[in-house]
Z-matrix of the N, CA and C atoms (Angstrom, degrees):
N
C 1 1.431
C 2 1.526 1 110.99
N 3 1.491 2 114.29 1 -53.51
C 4 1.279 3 112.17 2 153.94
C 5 1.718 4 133.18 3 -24.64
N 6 1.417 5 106.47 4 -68.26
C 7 1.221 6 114.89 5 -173.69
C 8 2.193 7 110.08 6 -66.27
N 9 1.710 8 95.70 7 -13.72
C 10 1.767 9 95.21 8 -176.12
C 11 2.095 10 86.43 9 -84.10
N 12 1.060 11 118.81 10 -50.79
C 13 1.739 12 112.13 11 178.75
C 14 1.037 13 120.81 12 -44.97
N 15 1.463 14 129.07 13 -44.58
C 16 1.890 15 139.22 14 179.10
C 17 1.893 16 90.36 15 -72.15
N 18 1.067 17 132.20 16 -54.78
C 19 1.783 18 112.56 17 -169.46
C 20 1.513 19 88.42 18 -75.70
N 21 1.083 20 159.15 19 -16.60
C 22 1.597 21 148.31 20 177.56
C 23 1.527 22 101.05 21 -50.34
N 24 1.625 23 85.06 22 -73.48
C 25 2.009 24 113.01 23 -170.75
C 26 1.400 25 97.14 24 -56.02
N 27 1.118 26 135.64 25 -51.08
C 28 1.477 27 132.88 26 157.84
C 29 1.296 28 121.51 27 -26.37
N 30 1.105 29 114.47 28 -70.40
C 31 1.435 30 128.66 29 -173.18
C 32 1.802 31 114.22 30 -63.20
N 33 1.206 32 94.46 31 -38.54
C 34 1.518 33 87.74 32 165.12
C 35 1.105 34 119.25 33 -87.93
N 36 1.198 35 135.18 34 -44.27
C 37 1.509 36 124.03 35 165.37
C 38 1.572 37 125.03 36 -45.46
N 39 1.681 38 123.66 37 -19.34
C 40 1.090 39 98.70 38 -166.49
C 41 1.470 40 98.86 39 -123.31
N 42 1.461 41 105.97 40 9.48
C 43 1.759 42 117.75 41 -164.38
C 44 1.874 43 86.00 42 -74.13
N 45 1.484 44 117.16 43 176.41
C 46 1.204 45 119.33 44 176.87
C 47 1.560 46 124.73 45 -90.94
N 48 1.877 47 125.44 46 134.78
C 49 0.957 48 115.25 47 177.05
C 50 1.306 49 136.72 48 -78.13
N 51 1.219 50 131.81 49 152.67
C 52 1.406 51 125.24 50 -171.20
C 53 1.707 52 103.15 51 -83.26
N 54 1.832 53 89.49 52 129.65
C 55 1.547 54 111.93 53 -165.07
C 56 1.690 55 105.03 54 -66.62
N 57 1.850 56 102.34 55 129.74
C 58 1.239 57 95.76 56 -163.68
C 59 1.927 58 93.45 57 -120.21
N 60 1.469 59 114.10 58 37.20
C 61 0.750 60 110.50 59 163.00
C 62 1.609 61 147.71 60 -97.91
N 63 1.013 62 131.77 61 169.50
C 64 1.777 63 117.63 62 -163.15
C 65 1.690 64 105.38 63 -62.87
N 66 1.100 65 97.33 64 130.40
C 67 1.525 66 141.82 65 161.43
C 68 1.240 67 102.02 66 -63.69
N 69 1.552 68 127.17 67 126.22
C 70 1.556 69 127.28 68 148.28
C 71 1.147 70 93.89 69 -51.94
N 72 1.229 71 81.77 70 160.46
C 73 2.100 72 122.76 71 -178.44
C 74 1.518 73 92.02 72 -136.18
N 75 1.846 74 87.61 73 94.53
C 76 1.433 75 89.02 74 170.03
C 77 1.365 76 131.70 75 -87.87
N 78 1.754 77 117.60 76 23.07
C 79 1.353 78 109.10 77 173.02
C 80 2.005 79 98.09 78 -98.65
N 81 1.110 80 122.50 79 39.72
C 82 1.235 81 122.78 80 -177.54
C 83 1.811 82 101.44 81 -148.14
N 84 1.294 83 104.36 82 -28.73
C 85 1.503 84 103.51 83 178.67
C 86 2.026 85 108.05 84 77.47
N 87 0.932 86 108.28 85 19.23
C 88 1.559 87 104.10 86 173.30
C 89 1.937 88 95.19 87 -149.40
N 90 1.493 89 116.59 88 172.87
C 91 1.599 90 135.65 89 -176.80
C 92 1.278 91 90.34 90 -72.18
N 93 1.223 92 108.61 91 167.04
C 94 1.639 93 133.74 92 165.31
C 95 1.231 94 108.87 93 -75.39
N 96 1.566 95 132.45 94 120.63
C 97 1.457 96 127.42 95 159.33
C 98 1.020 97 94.54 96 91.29
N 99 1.913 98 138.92 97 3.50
C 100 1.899 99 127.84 98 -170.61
C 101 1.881 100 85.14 99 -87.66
N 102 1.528 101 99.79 100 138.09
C 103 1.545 102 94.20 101 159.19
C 104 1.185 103 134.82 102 -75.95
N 105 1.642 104 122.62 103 165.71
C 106 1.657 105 104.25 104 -162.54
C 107 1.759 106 115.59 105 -74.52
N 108 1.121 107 100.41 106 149.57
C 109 1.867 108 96.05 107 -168.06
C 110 1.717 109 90.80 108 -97.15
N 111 1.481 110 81.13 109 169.22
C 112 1.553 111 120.80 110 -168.73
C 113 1.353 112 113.55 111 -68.75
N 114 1.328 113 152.98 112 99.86
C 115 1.446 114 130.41 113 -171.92
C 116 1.741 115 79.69 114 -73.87
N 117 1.571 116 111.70 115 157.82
C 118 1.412 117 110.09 116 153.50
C 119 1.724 118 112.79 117 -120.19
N 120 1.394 119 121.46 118 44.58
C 121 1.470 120 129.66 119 -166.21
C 122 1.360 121 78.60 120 -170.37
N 123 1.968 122 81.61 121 135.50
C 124 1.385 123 92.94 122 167.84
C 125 1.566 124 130.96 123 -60.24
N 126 1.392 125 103.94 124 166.33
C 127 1.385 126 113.52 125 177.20
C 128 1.582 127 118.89 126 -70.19
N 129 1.198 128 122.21 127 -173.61
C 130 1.387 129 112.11 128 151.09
C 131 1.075 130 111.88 129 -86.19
N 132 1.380 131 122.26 130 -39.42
C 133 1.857 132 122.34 131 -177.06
C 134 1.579 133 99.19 132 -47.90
N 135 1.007 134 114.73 133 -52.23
C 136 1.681 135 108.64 134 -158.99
C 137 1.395 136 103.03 135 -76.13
N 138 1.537 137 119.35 136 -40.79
C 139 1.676 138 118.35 137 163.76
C 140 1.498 139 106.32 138 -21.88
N 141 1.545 140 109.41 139 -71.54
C 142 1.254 141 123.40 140 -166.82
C 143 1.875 142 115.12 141 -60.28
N 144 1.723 143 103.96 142 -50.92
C 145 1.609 144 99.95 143 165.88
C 146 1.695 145 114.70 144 -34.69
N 147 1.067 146 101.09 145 -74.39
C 148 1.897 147 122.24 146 -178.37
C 149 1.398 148 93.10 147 -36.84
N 150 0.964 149 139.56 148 -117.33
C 151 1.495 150 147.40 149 166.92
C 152 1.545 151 103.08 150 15.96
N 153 1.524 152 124.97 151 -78.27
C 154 1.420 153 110.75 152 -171.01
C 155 1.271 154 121.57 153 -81.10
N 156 2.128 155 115.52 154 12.00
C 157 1.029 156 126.75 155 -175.06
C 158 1.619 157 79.85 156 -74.74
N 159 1.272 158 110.44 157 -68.86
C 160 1.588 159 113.77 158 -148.13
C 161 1.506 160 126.43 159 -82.74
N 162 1.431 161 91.23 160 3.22
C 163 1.743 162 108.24 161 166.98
C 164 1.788 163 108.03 162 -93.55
N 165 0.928 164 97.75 163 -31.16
C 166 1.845 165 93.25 164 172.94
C 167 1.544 166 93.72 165 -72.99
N 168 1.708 167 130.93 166 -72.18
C 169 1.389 168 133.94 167 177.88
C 170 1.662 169 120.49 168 -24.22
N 171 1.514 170 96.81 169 -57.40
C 172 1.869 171 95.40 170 -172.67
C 173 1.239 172 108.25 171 -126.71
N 174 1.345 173 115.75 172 9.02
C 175 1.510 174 96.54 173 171.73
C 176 1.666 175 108.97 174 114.00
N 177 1.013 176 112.18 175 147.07
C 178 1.771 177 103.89 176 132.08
C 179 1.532 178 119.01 177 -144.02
N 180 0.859 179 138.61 178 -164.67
C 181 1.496 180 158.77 179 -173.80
C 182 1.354 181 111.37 180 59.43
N 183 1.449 182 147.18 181 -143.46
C 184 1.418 183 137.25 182 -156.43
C 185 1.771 184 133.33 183 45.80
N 186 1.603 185 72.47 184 2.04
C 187 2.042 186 84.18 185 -174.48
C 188 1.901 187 100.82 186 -84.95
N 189 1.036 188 117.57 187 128.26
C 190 1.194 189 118.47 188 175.78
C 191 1.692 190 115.75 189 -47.28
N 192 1.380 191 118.03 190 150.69
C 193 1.541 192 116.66 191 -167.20
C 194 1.915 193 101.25 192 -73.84
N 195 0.884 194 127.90 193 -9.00
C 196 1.644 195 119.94 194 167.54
C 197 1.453 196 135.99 195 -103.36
N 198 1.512 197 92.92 196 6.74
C 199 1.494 198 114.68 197 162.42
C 200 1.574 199 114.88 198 -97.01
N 201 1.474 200 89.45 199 -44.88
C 202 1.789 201 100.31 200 -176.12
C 203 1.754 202 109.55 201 -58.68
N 204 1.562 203 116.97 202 -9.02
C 205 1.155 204 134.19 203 -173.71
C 206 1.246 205 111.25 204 -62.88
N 207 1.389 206 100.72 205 -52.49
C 208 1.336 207 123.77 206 -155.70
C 209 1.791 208 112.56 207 -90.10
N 210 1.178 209 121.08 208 -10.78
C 211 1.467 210 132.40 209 -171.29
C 212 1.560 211 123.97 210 24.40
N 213 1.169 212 96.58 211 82.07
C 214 1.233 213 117.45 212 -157.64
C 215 1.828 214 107.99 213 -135.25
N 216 1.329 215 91.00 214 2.80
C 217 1.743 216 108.20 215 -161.89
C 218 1.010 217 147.95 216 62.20
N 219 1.827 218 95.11 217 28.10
C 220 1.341 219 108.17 218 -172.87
C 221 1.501 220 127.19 219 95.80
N 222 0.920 221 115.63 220 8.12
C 223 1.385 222 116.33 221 -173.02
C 224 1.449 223 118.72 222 -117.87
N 225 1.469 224 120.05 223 138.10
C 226 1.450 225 135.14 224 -177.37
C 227 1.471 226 104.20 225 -47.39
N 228 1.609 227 101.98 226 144.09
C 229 1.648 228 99.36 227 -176.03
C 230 1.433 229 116.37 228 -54.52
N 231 1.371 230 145.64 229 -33.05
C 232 1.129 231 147.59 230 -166.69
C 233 1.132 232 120.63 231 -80.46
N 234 1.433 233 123.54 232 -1.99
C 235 1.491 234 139.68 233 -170.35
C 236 1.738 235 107.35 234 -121.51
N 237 1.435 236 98.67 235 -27.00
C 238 1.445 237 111.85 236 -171.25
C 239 1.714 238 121.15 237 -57.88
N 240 1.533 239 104.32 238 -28.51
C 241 1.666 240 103.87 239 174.15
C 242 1.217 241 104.65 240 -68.26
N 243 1.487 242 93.61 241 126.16
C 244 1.792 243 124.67 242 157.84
C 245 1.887 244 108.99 243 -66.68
N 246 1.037 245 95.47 244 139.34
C 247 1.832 246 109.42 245 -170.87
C 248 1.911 247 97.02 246 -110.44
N 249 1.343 248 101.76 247 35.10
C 250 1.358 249 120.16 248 -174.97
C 251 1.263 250 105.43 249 -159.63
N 252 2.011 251 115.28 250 128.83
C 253 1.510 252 115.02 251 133.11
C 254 1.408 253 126.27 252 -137.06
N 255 1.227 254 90.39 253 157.35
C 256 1.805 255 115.75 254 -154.16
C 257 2.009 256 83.81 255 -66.78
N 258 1.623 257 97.94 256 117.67
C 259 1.482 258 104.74 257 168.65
C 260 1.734 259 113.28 258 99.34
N 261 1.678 260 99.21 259 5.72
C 262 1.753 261 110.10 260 164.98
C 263 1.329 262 80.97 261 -131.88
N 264 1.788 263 87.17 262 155.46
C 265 1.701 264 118.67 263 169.71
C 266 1.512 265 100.59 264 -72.62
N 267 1.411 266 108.47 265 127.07
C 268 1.420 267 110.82 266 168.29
C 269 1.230 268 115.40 267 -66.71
N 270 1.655 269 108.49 268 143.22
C 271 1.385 270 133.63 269 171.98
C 272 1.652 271 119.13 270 -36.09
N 273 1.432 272 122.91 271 142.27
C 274 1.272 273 114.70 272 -169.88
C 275 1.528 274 103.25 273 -94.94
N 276 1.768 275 128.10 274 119.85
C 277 0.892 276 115.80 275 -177.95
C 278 1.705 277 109.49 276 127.45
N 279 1.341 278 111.92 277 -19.56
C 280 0.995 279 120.25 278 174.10
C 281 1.518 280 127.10 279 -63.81
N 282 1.296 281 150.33 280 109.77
C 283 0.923 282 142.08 281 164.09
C 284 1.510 283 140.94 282 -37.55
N 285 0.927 284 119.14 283 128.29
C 286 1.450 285 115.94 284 -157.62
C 287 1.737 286 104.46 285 -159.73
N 288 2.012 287 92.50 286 145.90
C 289 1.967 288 86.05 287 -153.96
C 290 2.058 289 82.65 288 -126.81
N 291 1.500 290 86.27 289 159.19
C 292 1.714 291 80.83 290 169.36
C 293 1.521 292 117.13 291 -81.83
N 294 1.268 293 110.94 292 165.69
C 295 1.617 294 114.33 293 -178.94
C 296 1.670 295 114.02 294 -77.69
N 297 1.239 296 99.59 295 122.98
C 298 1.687 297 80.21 296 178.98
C 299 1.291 298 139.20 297 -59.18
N 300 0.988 299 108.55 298 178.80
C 301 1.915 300 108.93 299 -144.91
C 302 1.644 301 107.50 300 -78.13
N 303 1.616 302 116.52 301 -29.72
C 304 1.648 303 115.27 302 151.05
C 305 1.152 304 121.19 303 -54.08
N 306 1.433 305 116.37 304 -52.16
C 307 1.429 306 101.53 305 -179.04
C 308 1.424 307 123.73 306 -68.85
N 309 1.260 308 108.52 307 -22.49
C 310 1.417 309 106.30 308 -178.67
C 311 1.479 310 105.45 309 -68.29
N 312 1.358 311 106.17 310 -31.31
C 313 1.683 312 95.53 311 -177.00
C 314 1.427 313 113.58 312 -93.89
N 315 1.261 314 124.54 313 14.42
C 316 1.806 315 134.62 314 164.67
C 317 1.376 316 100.30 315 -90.92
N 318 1.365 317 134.21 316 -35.32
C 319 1.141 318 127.69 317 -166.63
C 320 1.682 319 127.41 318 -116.75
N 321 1.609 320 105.42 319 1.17
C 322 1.068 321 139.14 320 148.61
C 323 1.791 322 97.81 321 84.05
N 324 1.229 323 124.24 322 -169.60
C 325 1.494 324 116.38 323 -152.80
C 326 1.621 325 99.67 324 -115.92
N 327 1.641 326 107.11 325 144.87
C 328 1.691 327 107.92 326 -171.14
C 329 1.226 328 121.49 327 -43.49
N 330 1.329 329 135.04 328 140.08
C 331 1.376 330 122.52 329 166.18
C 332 2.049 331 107.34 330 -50.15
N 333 1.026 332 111.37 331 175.74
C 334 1.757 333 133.64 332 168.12
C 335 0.979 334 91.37 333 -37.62
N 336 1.571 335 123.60 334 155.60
C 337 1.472 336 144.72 335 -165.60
C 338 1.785 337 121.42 336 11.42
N 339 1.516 338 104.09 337 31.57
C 340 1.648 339 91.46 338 172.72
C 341 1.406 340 100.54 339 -159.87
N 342 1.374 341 112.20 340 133.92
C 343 1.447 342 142.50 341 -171.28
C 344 1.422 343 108.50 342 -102.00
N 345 1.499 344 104.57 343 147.22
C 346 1.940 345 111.45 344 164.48
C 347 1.367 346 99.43 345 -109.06
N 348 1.661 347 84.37 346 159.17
C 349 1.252 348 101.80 347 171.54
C 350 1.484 349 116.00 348 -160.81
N 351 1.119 350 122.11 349 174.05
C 352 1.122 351 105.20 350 -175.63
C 353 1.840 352 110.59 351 -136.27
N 354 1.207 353 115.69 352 123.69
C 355 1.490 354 140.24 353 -166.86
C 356 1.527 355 119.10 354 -132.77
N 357 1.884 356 108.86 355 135.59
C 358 1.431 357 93.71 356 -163.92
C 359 1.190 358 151.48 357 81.31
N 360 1.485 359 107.03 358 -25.10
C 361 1.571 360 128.07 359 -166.89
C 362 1.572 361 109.49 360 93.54
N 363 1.257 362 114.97 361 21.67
C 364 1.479 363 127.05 362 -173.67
C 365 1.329 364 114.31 363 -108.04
N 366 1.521 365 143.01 364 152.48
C 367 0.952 366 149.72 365 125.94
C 368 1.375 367 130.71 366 -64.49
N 369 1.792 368 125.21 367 101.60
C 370 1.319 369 113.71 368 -137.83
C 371 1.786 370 95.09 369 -134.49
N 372 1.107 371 122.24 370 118.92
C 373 1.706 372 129.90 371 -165.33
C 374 1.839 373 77.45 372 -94.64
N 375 1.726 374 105.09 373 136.42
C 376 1.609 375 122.62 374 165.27
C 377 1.067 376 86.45 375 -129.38
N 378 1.771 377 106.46 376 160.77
C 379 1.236 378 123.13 377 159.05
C 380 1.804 379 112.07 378 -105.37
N 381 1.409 380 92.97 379 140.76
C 382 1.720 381 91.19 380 -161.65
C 383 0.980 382 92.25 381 -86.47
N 384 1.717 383 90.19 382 158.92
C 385 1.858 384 110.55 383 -169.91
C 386 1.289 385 93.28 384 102.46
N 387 1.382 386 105.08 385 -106.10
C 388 2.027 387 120.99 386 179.75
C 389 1.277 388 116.01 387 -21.48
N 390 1.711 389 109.55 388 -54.68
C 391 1.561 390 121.75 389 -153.37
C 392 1.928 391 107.49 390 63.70
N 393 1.588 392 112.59 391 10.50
C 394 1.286 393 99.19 392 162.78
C 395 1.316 394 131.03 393 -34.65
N 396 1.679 395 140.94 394 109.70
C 397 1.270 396 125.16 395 -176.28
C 398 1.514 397 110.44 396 -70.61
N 399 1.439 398 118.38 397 105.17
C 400 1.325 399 115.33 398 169.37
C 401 1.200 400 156.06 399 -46.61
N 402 1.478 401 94.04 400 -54.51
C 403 1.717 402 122.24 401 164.10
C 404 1.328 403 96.09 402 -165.19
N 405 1.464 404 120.23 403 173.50
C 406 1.570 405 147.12 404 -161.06
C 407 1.555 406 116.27 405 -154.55
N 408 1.081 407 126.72 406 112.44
C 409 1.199 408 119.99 407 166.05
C 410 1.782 409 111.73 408 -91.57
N 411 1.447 410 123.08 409 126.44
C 412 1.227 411 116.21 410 -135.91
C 413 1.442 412 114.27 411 -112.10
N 414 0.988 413 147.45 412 126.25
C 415 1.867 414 139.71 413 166.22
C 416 1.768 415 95.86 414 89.65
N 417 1.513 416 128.85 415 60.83
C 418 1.160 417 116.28 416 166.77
C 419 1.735 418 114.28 417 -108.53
N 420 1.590 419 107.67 418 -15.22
C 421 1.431 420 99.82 419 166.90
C 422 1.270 421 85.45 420 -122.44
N 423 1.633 422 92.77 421 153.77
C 424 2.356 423 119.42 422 177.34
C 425 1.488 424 80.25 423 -129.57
């Protein structure tokens, strides 16, 4: 009788407890109490900032209709390769300029470990250290 009480007390002590940790809350789509995460790709808001940053700045249209085809920002095929892609560490040596100081403040400042910049005629999110190219918002100066 003894030895059936010690595998009982056993058995409950070592059987598994029921998880009393946070539950998504799926009318929010994230856990209870998780802090807010990082997008690391742009938004659409900032898509859209960038964009009417550099259409008030340089303009758009005057691009001939078989370039404008191609969205590429206007530019002749031979000029058109990007010296960047979105999801490789950029090349060492590459030139690279800061975003100007409106846009930076339309599109507000990188999250922790990742910088803009702008390359190509691109708006180009790295992650510092790596220089992983993150994301790109693409063809805003021709």
């Amino acid at each position: 009788m003894r030895a059936l009480a010690a595998c009982l007390v056993a058995a409950v002590f070592l059987s598994p407890l029921p998880s009393f940790a946070d539950k998504p809350d799926k009318s929010k789509g994230k856990s209870k109490g998780q802090n807010a995460q990082v997008s690391v790709t742009f938004t659409a808001t900032q898509r859209e900032a960038a964009q009417a940053y550099f259409v008030e700045k340089h303009g758009r249209g005057g691009c001939p209709p078989g370039l404008a085809k191609k969205g590429n920002g206007c530019l002749p095929p031979g000029q058109a390769k990007k010296r960047y892609t979105v999801g490789q560490v950029l090349q060492k040596g590459v030139p690279t300029q800061p975003p100007p100081a409106e846009l930076s403040l339309r599109i507000g400042a990188p999250p922790a470990g990742y910088v803009y910049v702008v390359l190509d005629g691109d708006l180009v999110k790295l992650a510092v250290g790596t220089m992983l190219v993150v994301d790109a918002i693409e063809g805003l100066v021709h």
